[in-house]
C-alpha positions as CSV (number, residue, x, y, z in Angstrom):
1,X,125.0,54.8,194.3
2,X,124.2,58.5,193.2
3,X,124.0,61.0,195.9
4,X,120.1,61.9,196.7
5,X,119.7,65.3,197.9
6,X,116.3,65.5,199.9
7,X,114.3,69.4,200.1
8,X,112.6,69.9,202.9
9,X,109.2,72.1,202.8
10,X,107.4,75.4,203.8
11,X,108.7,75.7,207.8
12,X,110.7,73.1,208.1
13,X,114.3,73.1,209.2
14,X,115.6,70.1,207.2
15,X,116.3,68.2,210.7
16,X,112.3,66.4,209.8
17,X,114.1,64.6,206.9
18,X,116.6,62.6,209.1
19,X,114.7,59.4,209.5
20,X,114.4,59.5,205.9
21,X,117.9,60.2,205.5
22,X,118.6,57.5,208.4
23,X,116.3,55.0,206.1
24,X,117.7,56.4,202.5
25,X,121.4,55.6,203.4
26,X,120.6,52.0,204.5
27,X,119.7,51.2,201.5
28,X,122.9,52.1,200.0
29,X,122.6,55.8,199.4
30,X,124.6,58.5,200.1
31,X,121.7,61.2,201.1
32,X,122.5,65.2,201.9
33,X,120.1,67.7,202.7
34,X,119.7,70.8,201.1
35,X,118.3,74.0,203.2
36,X,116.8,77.0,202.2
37,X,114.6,80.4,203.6
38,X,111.3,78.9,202.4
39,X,109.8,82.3,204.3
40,X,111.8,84.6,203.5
41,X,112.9,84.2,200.5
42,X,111.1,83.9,197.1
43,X,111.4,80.3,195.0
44,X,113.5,81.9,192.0
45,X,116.1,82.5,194.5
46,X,115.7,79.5,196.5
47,X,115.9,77.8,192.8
48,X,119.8,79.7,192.0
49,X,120.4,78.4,195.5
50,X,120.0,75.1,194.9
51,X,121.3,74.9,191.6
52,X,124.7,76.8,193.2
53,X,124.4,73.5,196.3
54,X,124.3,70.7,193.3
55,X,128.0,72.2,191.6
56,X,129.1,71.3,194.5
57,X,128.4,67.5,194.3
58,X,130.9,65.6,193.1
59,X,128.9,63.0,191.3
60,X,128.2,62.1,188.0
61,X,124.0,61.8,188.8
62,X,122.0,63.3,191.5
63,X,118.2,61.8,192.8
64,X,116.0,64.7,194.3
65,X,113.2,64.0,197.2
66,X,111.2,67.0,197.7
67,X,108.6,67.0,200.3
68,X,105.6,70.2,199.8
69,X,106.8,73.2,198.7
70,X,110.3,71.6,198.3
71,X,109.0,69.6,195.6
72,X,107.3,72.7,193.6
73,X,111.1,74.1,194.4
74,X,112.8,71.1,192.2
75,X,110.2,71.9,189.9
76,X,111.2,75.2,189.4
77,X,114.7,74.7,189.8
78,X,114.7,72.3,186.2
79,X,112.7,75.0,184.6
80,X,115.3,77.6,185.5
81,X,118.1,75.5,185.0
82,X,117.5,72.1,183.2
83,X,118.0,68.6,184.3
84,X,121.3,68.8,183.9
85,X,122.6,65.4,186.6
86,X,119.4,65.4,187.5
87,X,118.1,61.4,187.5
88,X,115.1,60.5,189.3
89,X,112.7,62.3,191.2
90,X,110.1,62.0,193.9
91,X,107.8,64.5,195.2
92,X,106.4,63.5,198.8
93,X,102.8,65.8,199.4
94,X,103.3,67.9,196.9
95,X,100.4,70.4,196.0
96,X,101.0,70.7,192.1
97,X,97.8,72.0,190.9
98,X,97.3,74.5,194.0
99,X,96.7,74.2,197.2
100,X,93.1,74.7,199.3
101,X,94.5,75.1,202.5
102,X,97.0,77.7,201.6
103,X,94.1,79.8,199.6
104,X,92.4,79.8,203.1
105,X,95.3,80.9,205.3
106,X,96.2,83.1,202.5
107,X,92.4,85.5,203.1
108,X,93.1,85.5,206.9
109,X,94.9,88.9,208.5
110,X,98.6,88.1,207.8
111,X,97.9,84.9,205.9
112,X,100.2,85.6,202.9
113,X,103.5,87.1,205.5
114,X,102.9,84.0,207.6
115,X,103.4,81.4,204.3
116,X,106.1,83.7,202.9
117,X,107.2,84.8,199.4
118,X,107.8,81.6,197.4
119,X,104.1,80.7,198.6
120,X,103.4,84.3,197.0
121,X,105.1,84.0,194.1
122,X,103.9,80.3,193.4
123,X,100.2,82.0,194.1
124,X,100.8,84.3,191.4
125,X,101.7,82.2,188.7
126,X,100.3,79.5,187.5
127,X,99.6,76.2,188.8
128,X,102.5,73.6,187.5
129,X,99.9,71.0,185.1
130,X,102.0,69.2,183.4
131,X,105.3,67.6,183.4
132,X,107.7,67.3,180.0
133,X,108.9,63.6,181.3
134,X,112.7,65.0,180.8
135,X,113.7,62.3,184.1
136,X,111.2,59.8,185.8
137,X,109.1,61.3,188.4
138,X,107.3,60.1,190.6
139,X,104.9,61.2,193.3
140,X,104.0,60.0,197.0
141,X,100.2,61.6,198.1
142,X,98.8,60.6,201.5
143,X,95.5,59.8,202.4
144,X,95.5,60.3,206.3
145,X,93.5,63.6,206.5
146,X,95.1,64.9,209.8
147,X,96.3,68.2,209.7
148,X,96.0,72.1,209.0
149,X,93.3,71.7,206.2
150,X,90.7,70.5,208.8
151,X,91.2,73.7,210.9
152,X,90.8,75.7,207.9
153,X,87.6,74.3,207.1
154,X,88.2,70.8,205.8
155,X,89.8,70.1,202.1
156,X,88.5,68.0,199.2
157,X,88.8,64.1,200.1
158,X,91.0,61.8,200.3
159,X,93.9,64.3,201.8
160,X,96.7,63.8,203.8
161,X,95.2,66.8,206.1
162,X,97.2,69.4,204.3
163,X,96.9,68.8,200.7
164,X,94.5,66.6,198.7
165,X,95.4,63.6,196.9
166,X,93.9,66.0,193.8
167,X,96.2,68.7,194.4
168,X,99.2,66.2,194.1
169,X,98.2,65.4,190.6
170,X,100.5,65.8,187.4
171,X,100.1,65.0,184.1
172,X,103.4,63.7,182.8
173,X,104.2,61.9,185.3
174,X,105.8,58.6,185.6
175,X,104.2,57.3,188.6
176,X,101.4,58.2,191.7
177,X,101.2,56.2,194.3
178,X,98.6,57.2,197.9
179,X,99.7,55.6,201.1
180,X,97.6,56.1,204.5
181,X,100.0,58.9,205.8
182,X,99.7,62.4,207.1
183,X,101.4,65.1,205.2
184,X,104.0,65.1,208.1
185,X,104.1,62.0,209.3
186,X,104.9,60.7,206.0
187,X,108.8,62.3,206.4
188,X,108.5,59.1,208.8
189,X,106.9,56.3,207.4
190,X,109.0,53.0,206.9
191,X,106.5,52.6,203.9
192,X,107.1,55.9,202.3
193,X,110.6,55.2,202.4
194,X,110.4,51.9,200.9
195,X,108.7,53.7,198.3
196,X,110.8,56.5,197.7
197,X,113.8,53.6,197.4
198,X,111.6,51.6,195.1
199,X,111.5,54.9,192.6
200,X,114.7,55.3,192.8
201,X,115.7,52.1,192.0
202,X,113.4,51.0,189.5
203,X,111.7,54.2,188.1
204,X,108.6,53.1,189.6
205,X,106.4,52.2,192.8
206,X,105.8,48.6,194.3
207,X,101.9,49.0,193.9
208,X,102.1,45.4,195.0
209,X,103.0,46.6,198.6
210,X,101.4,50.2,198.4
């Protein structure tokens, strides 16, 4: 089995991941988790950084899970360096086209310090659109709208309370699947992790048991 390397998002520690990494390694994987300064540092560097962790596999492919802003990191990380190993990937939450929320925190005093500088950067370029289809990716949105958006003022339905299903969107992409998850409780869900197996396995989601 290829190694899958799972990239945690904006705040987090990695330590969130571990039931996935728990699940992930049951089915026959050999999971590692990659951690970076998503606050203080900006998503070029965090990009070099984890292009420097992935030398250091020793395995012919590598799978990358990228939850949030972990998942615009992969993102940039092919753009800056190719796919190089690089097999299949799955973006849990991921707010391609923007992010509602974040414009919100972004207007209130210290908004921008409190998300960081990859936020800032991201914010200043352009939205990602489109993807080239260099490896299968696929994408895990959640429709349990729980979380920071509603105490910013609500976001554009379905969400997963942090970022709308919208926001996950990318053309180019191999697959979308919504599951009834909060954007952290999916780091948890059996059924996320049955789906995030079922990409890797087959290039594609079970719809049948979405």
């Amino acid at each position: 089995m290829a190694n899958v390397v799972l990239v945690h998002g904006l705040w987090m520690p990695g330590a969130e991941l571990a039931l996935l990494q728990h699940r992930l390694a049951g089915a026959g994987y050999e999971p590692l988790k990659f951690r970076y300064a998503s606050v203080s540092a900006d998503i070029d560097a965090n990009a070099d950084r984890l292009a420097a962790f992935l030398t250091t596999l020793d395995a012919p492919s590598v799978h990358l899970v990228g939850h949030s802003l972990g998942a615009l990191l992969i993102l940039k990380y092919i753009a800056r360096h190719g796919a190089g190993r690089v097999d299949r990937i799955v973006c849990l939450g991921p707010p391609f086209t923007g992010t509602a929320a974040g414009d919100r925190l972004a207007r209130l005093p210290g908004g921008t310090q409190f998300m960081g500088r990859g936020i800032a950067q991201l914010r200043r370029e352009a939205p990602t659109r489109d993807w080239d289809g260099r490896r299968e990716l696929g994408i895990i949105a959640g429709s349990l709208g729980f979380g920071m958006g509603r105490v910013l003022g609500g976001l554009p339905t379905p969400s997963d309370g942090t970022v709308a299903v919208a926001e996950t969107r990318l053309a180019g992409a191999t697959d979308h699947v919504v599951l009834p998850v909060t954007h952290f409780s999916m780091l948890w869900s059996r059924r996320v992790a049955e789906q995030v197996v079922a990409f890797l396995r087959d290039g594609r989601f079970s719809h049948a048991v979405a």
